[in-house]
C-alpha positions, 0 to 999 in steps of 0.5 A: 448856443454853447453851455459851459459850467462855472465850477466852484474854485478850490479856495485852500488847502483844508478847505472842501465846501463853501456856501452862497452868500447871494447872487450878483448876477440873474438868470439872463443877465449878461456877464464878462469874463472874470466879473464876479457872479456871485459871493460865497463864504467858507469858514475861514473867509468871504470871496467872489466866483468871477466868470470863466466866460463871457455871455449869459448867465442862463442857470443858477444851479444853486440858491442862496444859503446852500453848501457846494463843494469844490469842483461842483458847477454852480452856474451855466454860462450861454457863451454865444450871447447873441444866439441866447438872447435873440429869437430861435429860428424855425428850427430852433425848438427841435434841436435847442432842448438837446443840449440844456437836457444833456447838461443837465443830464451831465450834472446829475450824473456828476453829482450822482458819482460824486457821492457814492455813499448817496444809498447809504445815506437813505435814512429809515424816515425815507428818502431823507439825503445826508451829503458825505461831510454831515455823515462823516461829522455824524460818524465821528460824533456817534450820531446813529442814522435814526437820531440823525433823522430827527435833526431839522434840517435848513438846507434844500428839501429840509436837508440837515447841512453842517450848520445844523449837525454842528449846532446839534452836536454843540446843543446835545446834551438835552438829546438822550432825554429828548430821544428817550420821550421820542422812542421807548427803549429796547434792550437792543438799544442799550449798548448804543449809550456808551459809544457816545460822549458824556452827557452834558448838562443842558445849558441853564434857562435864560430869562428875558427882561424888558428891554433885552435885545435878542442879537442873532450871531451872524455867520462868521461868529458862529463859526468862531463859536464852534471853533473855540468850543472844539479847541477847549473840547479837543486840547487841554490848555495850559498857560504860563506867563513872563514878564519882559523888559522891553526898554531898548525896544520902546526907545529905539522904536520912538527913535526910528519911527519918524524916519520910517514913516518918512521914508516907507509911507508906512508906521513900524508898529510893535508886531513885526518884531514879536512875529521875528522874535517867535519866529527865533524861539520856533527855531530854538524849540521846533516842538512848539511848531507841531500839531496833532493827529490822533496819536501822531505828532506832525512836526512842521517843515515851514514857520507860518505865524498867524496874527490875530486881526479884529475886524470892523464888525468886531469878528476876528480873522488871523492872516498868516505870515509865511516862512516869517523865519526867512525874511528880515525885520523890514520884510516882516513889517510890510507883510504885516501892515499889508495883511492887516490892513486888508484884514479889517476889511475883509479883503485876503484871500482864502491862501492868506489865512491858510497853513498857520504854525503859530499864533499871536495875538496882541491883547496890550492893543486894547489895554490889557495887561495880559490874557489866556488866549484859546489854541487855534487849532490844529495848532498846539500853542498860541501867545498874548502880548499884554500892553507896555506900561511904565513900572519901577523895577530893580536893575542890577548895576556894577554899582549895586541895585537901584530901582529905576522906571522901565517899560515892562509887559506880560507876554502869556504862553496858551499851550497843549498839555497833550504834546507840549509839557510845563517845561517846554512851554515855560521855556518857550515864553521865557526864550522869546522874552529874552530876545524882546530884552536883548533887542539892540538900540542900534538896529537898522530897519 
């Protein structure tokens, strides 16, 4: 009977690790080429880990809620179904433990050099594991070994998972008093204080009354939560606002939209052309396109826009247009309706919300007028498109100025006043702004 190990597929560039949302299939259960084993989630999207091989799915190597990272095997397929399932011969019981015992074997040995840092992470507490990516987290934090052993840990054995770092991290500013009721200060201690961050205040108690309803954030929105912590934390944000006549472009959609539909099966929405008119103004202003590490800027090669979908269950996820500054307004549309779509039902892929430049977010679609979106990093900037409402407004004429109803909208530039100033921002905006005005009634879609 041959073994063969079902590996955690590398799902994007950035990302490292996923967790096991549940198992599809049960020890012993047959499975098919290419059908899906069990569901995972990363922080960016949810997917399924298909079969590499057809048999028996004899081991699950992890259990539900755990952290495996890319390339770790996460199940042992029997590929021979009929030897698995049908009784051993006589000779069987001498010979069969050889391979189980030397796979496992092989997997222990795998993970053990995979992680290197393992006798590092020994805490003083014992024999406490800590995997490489909550100590990196806990170097960058400041988080010495012993206050790192008093965090509870959810994972495997009480083990602290990134979840529970992140938590703390996000939570610590009640930590210094707590460690100061848990261990008497020495003066060898001392100079450990200003490695770490600023002291926080602790968050204000929140009293319940009859009838409130505890609601427990599911996975993806702690993640959001996190992230946009850590954006407001890392880049100080500036937002600077326009307001667009967009006429010609409300006029000449309701004079093509009929035909489109007609002809494509598809509605031509507003979206397509502010992704093709930031996609112009990157061009015009590469310093937007940026992002940052450390004290370096890295300029970016490809515009990739990101836009911001909501989902059914009310989570936000921002599949990314590639190269949007190559293709034609006809291109960009498709890819938008078809990202968006499957967005709203949780159906990209890892590669489809990967490698973002830019974001835009299109607050008008709920009646909002305007909004001060949050950077999502690494980027360094992000727009809001407030909705289209009539308004009088002064026209210039030949004949004087008169004062006429058009369809205006407030478009509002978020921005990183570490790399990007006022100047560069509000030119930005304004230069976007310029391309939605100048838009020609005659433009063949």
């Amino acid at each position: 009977m041959a073994e063969k190990p079902i590996l955690m597929p590398k799902m994007g560039e950035s990302i490292a690790e996923a967790t096991i949302i549940r198992w599809l299939k049960n020890e012993g259960d047959k499975v098919e080429k290419d059908e899906p084993i069990v569901e995972i989630a990363t922080d960016k999207v949810d997917s399924e880990i298909p079969s590499t091989e057809a048999g028996i799915l004899v081991k699950q190597l992890y259990k539900d809620g755990q952290v495996v990272k890319v390339g770790e095997p996460v199940a042992m397929i029997a590929t021979d179904g009929a030897a698995a399932s049908a009784p051993a011969p006589a000779a069987a019981p001498a010979v069969q433990p050889t391979p189980v015992a030397e796979v496992q074997k092989t997997i222990e040995t795998a993970v053990k050099h995979a992680q290197p840092e393992r006798p590092a992470a020994i805490a003083s507490n014992g024999d406490r594991f800590y995997s490489p990516l909550v100590l990196n987290i806990a170097r960058t934090e400041g988080i010495g070994m012993e206050e790192l052993d008093r965090i509870p840990g959810t994972g495997k054995e009480g083990r602290v998972t990134k979840a529970d770092i992140l938590a703390y991290v996000q939570n610590r500013g009640a930590a210094p008093a707590a460690a100061a009721v848990a261990t008497p200060a020495t003066p060898a201690s001392q100079p450990v204080a200003p490695k770490s961050e600023p002291e926080k205040p602790a968050p204000a108690a929140i009293s319940l009354g009859a009838g409130d309803e505890i609601i427990e954030m599911d996975r993806v929105r702690k993640l959001i939560a996190d992230h946009m912590v850590m954006s407001k934390r890392n880049s100080p944000h500036v937002t600077s606002f326009v307001e667009a006549d967009v006429t010609n472009l409300v006029n000449w959609r309701n004079k093509v939209k009929d035909s489109f539909k007609k002809r494509e099966g598809e509605n031509i929405t507003f979206t397509p052309v502010f992704v093709w008119a930031i996609a112009k103004a990157i061009k015009d202003f590469p310093m937007i396109n940026v992002s940052v590490d450390g004290d370096k800027i890295i300029k970016k090669k490809n515009i990739n826009i990101g836009m911001a979908v909501a989902q059914q269950n009310g989570n936000l996820i921002v599949p990314v247009i590639k190269n949007s500054d190559t293709m034609n307004l006809l291109g960009i549309t498709r890819v938008v309706n078809d990202l968006a779509n499957r967005a709203r039902v949780n159906k990209l892929t890892p590669d489809e919300i990967q490698g973002g430049t830019y974001t835009v977010t299109n607050v008008g679609s709920f009646g909002n007028v305007m909004g001060t979106p949050v950077i999502n990093q690494p980027q360094v900037a992000i727009m809001a498109i407030g909705a289209i409402r009539k308004k009088p407004a002064v026209i210039e004429t030949e004949y004087g100025d008169v004062i006429a109803i058009r369809h205006m909208m407030f478009l509002s530039h978020s921005y990183d006043h570490r790399v990007v100033d006022g100047a560069l921002g509000g030119m930005f905006v304004r230069r976007v702004a310029d391309y939605l005005e100048q838009w020609d009634p005659e433009t063949e879609i």
